[in-house]
C-alpha positions as CSV (number, residue, x, y, z in Angstrom):
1,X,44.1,-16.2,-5.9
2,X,43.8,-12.7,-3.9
3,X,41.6,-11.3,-6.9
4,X,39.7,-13.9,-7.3
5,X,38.6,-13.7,-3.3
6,X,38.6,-10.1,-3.4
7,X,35.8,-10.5,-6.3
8,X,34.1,-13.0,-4.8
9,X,33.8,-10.9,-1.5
10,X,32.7,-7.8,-3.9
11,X,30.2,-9.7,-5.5
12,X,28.8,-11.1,-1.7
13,X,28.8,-7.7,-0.7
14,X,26.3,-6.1,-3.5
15,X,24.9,-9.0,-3.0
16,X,24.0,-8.5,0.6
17,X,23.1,-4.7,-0.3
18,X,21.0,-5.8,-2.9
19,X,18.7,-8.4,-0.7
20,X,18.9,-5.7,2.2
21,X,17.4,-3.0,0.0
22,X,14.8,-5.1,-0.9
23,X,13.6,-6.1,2.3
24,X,12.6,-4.0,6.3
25,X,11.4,-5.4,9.2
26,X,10.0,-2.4,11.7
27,X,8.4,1.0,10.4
28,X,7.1,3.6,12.6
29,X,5.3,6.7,10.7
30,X,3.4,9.7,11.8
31,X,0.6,12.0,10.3
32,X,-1.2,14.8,11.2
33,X,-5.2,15.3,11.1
34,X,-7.1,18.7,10.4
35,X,-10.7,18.7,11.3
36,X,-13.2,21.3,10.0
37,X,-15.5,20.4,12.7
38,X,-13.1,19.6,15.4
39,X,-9.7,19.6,16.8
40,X,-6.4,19.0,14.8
41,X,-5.3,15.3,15.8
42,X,-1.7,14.1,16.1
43,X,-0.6,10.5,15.8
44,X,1.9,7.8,15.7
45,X,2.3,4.4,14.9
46,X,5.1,1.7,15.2
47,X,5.1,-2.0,13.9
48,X,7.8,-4.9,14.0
49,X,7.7,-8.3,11.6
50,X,9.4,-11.5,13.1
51,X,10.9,-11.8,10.2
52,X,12.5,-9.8,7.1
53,X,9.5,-8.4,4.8
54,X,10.7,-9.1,1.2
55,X,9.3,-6.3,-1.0
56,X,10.9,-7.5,-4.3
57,X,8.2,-7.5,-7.2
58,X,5.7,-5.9,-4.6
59,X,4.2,-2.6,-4.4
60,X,6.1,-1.1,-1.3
61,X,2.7,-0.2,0.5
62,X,1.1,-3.9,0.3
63,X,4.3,-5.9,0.7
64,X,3.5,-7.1,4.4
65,X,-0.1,-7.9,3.2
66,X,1.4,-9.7,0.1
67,X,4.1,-12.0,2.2
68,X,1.7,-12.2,5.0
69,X,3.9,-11.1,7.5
70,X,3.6,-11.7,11.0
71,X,3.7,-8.8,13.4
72,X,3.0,-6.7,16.5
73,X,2.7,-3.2,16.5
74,X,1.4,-0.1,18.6
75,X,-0.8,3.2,17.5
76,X,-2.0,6.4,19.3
77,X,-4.3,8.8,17.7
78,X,-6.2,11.9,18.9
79,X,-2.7,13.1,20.9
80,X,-2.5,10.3,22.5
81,X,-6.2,9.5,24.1
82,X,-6.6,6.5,21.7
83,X,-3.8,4.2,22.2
84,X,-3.6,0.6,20.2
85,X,-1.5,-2.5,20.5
86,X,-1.9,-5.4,18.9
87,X,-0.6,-8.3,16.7
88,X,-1.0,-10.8,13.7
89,X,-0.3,-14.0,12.9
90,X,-0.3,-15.8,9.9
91,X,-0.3,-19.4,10.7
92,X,2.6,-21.2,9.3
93,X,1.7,-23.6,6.3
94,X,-1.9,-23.1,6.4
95,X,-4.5,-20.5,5.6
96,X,-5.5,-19.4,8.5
97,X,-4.9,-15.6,9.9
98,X,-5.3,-14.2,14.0
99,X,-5.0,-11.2,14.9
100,X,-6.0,-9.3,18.1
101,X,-5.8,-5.8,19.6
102,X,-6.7,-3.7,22.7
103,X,-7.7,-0.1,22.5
104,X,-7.6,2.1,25.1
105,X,-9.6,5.9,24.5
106,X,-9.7,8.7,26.9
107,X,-12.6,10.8,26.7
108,X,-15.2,12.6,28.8
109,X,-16.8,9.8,29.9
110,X,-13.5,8.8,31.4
111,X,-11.1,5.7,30.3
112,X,-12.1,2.7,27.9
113,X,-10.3,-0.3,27.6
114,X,-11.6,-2.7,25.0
115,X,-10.1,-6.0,23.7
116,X,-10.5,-7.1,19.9
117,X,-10.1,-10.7,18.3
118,X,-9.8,-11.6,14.5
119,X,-10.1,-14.5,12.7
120,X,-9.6,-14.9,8.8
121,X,-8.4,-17.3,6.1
122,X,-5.9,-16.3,3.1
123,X,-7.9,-19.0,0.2
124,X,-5.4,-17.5,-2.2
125,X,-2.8,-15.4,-2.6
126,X,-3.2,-11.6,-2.1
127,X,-6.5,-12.0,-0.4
128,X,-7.6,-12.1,3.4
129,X,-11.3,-12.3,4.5
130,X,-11.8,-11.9,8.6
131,X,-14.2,-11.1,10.7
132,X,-13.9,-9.4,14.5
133,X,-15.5,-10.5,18.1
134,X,-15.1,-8.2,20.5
135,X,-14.9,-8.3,24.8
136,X,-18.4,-6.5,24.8
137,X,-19.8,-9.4,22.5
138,X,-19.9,-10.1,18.4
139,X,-22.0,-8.5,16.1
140,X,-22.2,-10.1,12.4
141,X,-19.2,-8.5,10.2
142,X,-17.1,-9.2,7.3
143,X,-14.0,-7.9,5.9
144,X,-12.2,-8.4,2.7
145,X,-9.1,-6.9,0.9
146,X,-7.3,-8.1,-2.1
147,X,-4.3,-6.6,-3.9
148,X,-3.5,-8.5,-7.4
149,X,-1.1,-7.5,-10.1
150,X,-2.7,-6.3,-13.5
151,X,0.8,-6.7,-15.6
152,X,2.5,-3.9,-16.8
153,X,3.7,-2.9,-13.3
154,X,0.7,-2.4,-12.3
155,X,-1.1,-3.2,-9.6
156,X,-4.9,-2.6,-7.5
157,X,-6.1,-3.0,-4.1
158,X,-9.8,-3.6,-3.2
159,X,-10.8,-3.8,0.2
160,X,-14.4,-3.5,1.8
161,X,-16.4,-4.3,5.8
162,X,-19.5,-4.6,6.5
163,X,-20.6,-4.7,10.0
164,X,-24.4,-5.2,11.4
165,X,-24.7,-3.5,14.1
166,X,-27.2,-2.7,17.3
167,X,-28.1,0.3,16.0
168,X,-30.4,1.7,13.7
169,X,-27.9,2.3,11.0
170,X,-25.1,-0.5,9.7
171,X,-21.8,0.2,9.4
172,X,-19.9,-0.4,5.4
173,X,-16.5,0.6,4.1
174,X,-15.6,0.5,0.2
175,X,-12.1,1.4,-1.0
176,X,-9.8,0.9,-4.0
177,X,-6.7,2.2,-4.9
178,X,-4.6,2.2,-8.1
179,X,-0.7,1.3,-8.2
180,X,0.9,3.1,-11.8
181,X,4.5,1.6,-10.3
182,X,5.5,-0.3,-7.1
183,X,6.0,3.1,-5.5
184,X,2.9,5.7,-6.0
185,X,-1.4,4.7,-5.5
186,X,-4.1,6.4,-6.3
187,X,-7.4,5.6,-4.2
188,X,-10.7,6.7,-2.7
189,X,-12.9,5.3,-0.5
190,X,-16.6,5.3,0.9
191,X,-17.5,4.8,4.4
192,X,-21.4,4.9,5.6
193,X,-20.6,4.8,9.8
194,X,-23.7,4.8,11.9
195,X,-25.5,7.4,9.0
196,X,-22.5,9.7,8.1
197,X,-21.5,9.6,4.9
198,X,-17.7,10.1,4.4
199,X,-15.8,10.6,0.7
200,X,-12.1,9.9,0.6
201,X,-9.6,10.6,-1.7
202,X,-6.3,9.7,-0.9
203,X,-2.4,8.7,-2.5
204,X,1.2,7.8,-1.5
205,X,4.4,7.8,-2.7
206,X,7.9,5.9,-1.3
207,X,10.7,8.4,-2.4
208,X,13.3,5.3,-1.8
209,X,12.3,1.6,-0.7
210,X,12.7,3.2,3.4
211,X,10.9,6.6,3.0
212,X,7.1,7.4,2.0
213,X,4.5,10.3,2.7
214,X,0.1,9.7,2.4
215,X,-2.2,12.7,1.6
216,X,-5.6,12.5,2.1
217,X,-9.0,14.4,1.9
218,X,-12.1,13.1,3.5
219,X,-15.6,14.9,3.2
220,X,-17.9,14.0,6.0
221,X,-21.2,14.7,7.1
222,X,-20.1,14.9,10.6
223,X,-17.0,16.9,10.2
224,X,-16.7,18.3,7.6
225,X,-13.4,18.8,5.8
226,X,-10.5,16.5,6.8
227,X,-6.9,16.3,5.7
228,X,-4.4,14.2,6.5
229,X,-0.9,14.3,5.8
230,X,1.2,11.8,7.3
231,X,5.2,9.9,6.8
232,X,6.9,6.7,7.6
233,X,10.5,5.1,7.8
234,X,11.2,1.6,7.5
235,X,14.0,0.2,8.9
């Protein structure tokens, strides 16, 4: 009778080890940002889920996306000038997604405090379309991003906005990036903002299900060469 509970309490124990290796429910990460035209840029970031994110059968960068996990989290960029905090919610049972943020940026012309709203619907699975209003008003804009298996452990993720804007020049975002296992992407992007023209290129890689790293290059118009290296830790 003792071996049989002491097996069954081994067996509940990988068990548990199992499930909790496969899931995390706060990650905070940090990268750092050289500028050709500018300033080096620190920053930091920091999110919680309400509940568990269960990354089983999902590449570890989209799993959030892919269980459409509820959350609140906080960002500051450009040492600390540009602060974020914000949320989203995916409403229970339905398709429907809210999110909203305030940003807060220090600059010469002193401190800007600007609050964001989102709305968007999940029609199927892996996809979210949303668009943004703003304190300051609502200018016509779209987003989209959609990450789908393609079999053989493979897996892509295509994501694009388009924003009309006040100003001479629209704002559009294209990106896509490739998945060889659950772990590693490949991906670059386009981005035409307000008449600069930026090129990225960009990949990461989780060492264990807890631990990744991102590299990126970005050629821009406006500033010329930027790298990016960055880390995160999920918990």
């Amino acid at each position: 009778m003792k071996i049989k509970s002491l097996a069954l309490a081994t067996a509940f124990s990988l068990t548990s080890g199992l499930a909790m290796a496969n899931s995390y429910q706060a990650e905070v990460g940090a990268s750092y940002t050289d500028v050709e035209n500018g300033d080096g840029v620190f920053g930091m970031y920091g999110e919680f889920h309400f509940s568990p994110v269960q990354t089983r059968n999902h590449p570890l960068a989209e799993a959030a996306f892919l269980e459409r996990s509820s959350n609140v989290y906080a960002a500051a960029d450009d040492d600390f000038d540009a602060l974020t905090v914000g949320g989203e919610l995916y409403v229970p049972d339905t398709m429907f997604y809210v999110g909203g943020r305030v940003t807060r940026v220090d600059n010469a012309a002193g401190d800007e405090t600007t609050a964001y709203a989102t709305l968007g619907l999940t029609p199927i699975d892996g996809l979210l379309v949303t668009t943004e209003f703003s304190e300051d008003g609502y200018d016509a804009n779209i987003s989209a991003k959609y990450v789908t298996s393609l079999g053989g452990g493979n897996f892509v993720n295509l994501e694009g906005t388009y924003q009309d804007t006040d100003l001479d020049d629209d704002i559009l975002s294209l990106g896509a990036d490739f998945y060889f296992d659950r772990t590693w992407s490949v991906g670059a992007g386009y981005t035409d903002f307000l008449g600069d023209d930026q090129f990225t290129l960009r990949t990461e890689k989780f060492f264990t299900n807890e631990i990744s790293g991102r590299l990126s290059f970005t050629d821009s118009d406006a500033a010329g060469n930027v790298f990016t290296i960055g880390g995160a830790v999920r918990f």
